[in-house]
C-alpha positions as a Markdown table, in Angstrom:
| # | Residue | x | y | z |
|---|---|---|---|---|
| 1 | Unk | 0.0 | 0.0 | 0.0 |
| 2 | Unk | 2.0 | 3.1 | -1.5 |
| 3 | Unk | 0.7 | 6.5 | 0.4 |
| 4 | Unk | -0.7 | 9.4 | -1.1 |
| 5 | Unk | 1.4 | 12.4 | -1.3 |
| 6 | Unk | 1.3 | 14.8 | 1.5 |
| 7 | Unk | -0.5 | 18.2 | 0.9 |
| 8 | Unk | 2.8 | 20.4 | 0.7 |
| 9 | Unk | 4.5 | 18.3 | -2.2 |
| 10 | Unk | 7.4 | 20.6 | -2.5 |
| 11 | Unk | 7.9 | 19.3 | 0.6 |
| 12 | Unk | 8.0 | 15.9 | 0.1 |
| 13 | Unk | 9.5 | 16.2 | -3.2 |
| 14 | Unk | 12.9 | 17.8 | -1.6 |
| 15 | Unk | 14.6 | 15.2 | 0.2 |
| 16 | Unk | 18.5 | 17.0 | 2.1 |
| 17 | Unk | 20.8 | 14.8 | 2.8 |
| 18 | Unk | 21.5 | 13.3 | 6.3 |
| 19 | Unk | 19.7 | 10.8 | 8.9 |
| 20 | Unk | 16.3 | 10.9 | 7.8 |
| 21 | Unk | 17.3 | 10.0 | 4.2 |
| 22 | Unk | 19.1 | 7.4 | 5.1 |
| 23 | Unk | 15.9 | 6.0 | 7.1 |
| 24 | Unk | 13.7 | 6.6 | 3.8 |
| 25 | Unk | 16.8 | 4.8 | 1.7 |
| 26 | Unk | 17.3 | 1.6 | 4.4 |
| 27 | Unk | 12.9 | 1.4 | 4.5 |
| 28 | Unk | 12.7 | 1.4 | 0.3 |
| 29 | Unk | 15.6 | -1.2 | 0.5 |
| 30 | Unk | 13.6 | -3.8 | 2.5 |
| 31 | Unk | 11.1 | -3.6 | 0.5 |
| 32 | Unk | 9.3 | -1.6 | 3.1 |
| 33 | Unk | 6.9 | 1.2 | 1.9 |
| 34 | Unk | 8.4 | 4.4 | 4.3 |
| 35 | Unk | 6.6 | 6.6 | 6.8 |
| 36 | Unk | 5.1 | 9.7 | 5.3 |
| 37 | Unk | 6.6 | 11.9 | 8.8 |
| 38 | Unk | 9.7 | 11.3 | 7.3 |
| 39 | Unk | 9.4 | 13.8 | 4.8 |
| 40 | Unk | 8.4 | 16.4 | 7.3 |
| 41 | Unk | 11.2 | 15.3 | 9.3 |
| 42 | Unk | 13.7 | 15.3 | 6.2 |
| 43 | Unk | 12.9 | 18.6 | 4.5 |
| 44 | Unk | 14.2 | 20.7 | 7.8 |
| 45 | Unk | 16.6 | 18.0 | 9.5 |
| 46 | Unk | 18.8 | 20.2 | 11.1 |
| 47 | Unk | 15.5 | 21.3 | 13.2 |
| 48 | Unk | 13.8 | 18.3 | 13.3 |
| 49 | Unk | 16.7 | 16.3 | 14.6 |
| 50 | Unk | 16.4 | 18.3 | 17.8 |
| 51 | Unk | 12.4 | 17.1 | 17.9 |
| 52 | Unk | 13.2 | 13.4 | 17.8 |
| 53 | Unk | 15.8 | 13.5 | 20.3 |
| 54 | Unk | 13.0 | 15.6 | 22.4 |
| 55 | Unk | 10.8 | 12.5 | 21.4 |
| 56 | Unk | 13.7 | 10.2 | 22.2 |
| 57 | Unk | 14.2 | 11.4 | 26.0 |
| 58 | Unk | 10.1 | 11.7 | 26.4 |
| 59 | Unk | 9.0 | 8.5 | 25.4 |
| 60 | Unk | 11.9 | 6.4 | 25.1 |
| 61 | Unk | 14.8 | 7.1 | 28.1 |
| 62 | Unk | 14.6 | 5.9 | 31.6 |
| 63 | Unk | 11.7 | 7.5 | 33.4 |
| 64 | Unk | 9.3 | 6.1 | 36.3 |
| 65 | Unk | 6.8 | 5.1 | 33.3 |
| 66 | Unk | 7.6 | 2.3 | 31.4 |
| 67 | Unk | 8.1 | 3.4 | 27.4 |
| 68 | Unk | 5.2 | 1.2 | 26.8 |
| 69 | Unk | 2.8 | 3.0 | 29.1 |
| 70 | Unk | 4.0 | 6.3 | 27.7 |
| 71 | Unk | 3.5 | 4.5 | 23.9 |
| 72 | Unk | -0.1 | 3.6 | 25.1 |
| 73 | Unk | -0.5 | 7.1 | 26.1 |
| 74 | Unk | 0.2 | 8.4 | 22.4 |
| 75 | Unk | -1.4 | 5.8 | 21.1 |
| 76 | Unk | -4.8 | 6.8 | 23.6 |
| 77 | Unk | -3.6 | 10.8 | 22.2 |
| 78 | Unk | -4.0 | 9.9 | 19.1 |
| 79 | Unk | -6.9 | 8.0 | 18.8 |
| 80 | Unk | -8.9 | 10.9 | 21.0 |
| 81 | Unk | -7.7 | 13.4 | 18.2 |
| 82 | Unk | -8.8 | 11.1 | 15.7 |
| 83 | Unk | -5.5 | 11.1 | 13.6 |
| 84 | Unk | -5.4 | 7.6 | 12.2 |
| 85 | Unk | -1.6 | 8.0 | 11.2 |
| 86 | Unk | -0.3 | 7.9 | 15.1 |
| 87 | Unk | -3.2 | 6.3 | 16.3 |
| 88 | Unk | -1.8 | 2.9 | 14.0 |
| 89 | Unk | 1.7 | 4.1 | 14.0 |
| 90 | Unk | 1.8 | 4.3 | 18.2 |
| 91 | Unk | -0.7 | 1.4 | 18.7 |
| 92 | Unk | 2.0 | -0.9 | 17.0 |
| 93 | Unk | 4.5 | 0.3 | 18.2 |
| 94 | Unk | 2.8 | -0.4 | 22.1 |
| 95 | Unk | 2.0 | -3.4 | 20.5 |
| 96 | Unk | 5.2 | -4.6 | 19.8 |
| 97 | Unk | 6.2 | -3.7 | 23.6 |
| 98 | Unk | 3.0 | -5.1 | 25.3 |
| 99 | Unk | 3.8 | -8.2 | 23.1 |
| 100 | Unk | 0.1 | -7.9 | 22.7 |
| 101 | Unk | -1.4 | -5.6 | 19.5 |
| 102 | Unk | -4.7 | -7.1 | 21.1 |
| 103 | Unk | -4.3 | -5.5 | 24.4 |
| 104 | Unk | -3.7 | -2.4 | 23.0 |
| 105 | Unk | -6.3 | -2.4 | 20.6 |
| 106 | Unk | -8.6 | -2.9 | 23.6 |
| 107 | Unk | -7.6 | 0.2 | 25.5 |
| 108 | Unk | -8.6 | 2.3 | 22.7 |
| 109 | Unk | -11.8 | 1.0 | 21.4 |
| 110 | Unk | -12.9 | 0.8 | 24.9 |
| 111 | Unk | -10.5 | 1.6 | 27.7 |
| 112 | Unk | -13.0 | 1.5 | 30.3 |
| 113 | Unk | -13.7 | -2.0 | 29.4 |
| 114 | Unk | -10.0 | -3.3 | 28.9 |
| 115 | Unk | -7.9 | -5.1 | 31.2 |
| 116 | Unk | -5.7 | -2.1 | 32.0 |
| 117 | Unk | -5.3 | -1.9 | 35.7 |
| 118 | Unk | -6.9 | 0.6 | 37.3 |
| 119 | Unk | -4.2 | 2.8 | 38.0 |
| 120 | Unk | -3.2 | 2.8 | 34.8 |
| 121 | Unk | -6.9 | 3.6 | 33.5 |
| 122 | Unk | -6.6 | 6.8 | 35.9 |
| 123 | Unk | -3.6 | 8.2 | 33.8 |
| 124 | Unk | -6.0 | 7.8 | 30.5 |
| 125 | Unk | -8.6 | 9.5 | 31.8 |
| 126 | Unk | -6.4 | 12.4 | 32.6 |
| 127 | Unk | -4.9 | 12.6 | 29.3 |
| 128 | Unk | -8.2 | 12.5 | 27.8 |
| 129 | Unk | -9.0 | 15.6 | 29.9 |
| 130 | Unk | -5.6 | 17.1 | 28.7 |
| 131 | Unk | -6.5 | 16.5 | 25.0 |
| 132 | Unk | -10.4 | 17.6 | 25.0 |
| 133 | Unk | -10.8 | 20.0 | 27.9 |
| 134 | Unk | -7.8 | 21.3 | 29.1 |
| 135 | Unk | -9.3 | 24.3 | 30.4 |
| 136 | Unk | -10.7 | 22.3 | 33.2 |
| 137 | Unk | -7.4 | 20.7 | 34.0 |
| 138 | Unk | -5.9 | 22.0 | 37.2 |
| 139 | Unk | -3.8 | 21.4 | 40.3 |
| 140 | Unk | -6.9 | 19.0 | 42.0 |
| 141 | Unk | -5.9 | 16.7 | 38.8 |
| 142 | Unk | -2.5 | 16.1 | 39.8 |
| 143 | Unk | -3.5 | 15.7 | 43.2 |
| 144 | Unk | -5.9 | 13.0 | 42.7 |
| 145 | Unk | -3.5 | 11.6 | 40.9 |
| 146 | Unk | -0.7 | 11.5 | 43.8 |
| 147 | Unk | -3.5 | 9.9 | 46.2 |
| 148 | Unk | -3.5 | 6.8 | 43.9 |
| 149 | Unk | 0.4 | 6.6 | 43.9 |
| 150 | Unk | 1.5 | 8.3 | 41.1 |
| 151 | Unk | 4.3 | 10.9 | 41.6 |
| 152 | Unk | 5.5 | 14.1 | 40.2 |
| 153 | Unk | 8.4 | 12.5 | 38.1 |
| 154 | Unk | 5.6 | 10.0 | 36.7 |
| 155 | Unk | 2.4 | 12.7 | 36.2 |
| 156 | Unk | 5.6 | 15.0 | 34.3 |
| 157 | Unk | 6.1 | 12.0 | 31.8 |
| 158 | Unk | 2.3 | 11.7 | 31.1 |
| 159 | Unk | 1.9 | 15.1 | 30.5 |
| 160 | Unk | 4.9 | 15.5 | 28.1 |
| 161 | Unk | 3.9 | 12.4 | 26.2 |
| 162 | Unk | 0.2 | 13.8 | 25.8 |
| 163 | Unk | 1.4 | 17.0 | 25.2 |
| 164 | Unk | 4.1 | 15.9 | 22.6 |
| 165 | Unk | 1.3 | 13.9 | 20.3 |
| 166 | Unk | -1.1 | 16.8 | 20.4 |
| 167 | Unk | 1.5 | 18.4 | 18.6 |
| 168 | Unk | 2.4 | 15.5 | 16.2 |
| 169 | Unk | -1.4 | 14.7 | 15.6 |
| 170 | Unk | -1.9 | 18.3 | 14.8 |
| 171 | Unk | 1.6 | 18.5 | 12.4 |
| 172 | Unk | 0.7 | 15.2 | 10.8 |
| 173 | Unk | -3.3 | 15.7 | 9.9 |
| 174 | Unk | -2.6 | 19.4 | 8.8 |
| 175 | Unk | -0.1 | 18.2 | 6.6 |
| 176 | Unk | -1.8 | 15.3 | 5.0 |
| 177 | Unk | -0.1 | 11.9 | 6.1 |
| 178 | Unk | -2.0 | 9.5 | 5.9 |
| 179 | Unk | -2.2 | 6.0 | 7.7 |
| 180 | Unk | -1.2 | 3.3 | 5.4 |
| 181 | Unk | -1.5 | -0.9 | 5.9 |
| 182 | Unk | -1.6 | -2.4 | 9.0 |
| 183 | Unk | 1.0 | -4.7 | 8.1 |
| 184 | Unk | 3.1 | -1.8 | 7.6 |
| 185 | Unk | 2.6 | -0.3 | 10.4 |
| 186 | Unk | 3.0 | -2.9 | 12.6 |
| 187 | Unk | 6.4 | -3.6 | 10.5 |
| 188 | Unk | 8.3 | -0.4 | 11.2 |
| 189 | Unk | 6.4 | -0.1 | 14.4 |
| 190 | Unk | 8.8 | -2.8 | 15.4 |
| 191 | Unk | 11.8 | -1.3 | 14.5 |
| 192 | Unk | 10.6 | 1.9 | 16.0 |
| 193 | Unk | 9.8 | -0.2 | 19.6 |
| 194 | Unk | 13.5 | -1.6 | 19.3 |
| 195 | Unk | 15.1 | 1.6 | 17.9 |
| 196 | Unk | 13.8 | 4.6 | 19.3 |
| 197 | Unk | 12.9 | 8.1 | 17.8 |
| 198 | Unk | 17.2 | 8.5 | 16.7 |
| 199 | Unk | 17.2 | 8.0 | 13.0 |
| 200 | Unk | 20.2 | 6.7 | 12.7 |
| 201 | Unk | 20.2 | 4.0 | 15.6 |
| 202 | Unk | 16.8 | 2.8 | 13.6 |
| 203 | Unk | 19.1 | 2.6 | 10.0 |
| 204 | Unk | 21.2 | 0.2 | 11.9 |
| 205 | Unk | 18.0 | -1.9 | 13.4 |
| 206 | Unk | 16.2 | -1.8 | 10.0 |
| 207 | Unk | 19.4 | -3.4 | 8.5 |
| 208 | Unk | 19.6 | -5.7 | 11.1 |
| 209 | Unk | 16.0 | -7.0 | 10.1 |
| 210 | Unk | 14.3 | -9.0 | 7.6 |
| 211 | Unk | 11.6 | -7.5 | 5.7 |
């Protein structure tokens, strides 16, 4: 399943030279159709290399949120700001790390209803607050919050990982990328879960692969 072009082709259609090349290059040489992001990424990459290592420390570094929990949460973002693109992207990529696309799935057709514990369920519930009605986010939040066991270090992770794909889901639907196969997603997702956001690291995972 080839995408469709993004809206801004001049964009897309002016590839510079350096990591996020490379990605598109190693992808088209598996045999692997590419990510669409990576053109937004690749047509400014000495900006957007300081956004993925921002994404990097955020979803993938050590934190007191497992990178799976904070994938869920950009997953849950994404599917509350209806942008199928990092709603399928994130959702594998939890997948992958869950071990369990299934599980995942669950939370965001019907978190309420999924096996997620509780405490867990609590965080969602926030971040859907973030994402559709921040105004009525406040300090008694965060404090209800703290009186299930969640910390400050932990609550600071959820935000920034909410925060972070409101801004993605809003780059990527503006600018047209669209979702492609599942199979595709679910591919690269995997490389993504054992690669991270740095371009480069995920060249050397992608050629360390089978397509």
């Amino acid at each position: 399943m080839k995408a469709p072009p993004i809206y801004l082709k001049d964009v897309e259609s002016n590839p510079k030279p350096g990591p996020y090349l490379d990605l598109l290059n190693a992808t088209k040489a598996k045999g692997i159709e590419p990510w669409p992001i990576w053109h937004l990424f690749n047509y400014r990459p000495e900006d957007t290399i300081h956004l993925a290592r921002f994404t990097q420390g955020i979803m993938h570094t050590e934190a007191p949120i497992e990178p799976k929990l904070r994938e869920l949460i950009a997953a849950y973002t994404s599917y509350l700001n209806k942008c199928d693109f990092c709603m399928k992207s994130h959702a594998a990529v939890a997948g992958a790390m869950y071990n369990d696309h299934d599980f995942v799935m669950s939370v965001l057709n019907d978190m309420e209803k999924s096996a997620l514990p509780e405490k867990e369920k609590a965080l969602l519930r926030y971040v859907q607050k973030i994402t559709l009605n921040l105004p009525d986010t406040g300090e008694s939040d965060i404090q209800a919050l703290k009186k299930i066991g969640w910390d400050d270090g932990s609550l600071y992770f959820v935000i920034a990982a909410c925060a972070l794909f409101n801004f993605y889901n809003r780059w990527i639907t503006a600018n047209g990328v669209k979702p492609l196969s599942d199979e595709n997603h679910k591919t690269v997702g995997k490389n993504l879960a054992l690669g991270g956001y740095d371009p480069s690291t995920r060249v050397k995972v992608l050629k360390g692969t089978s397509s």
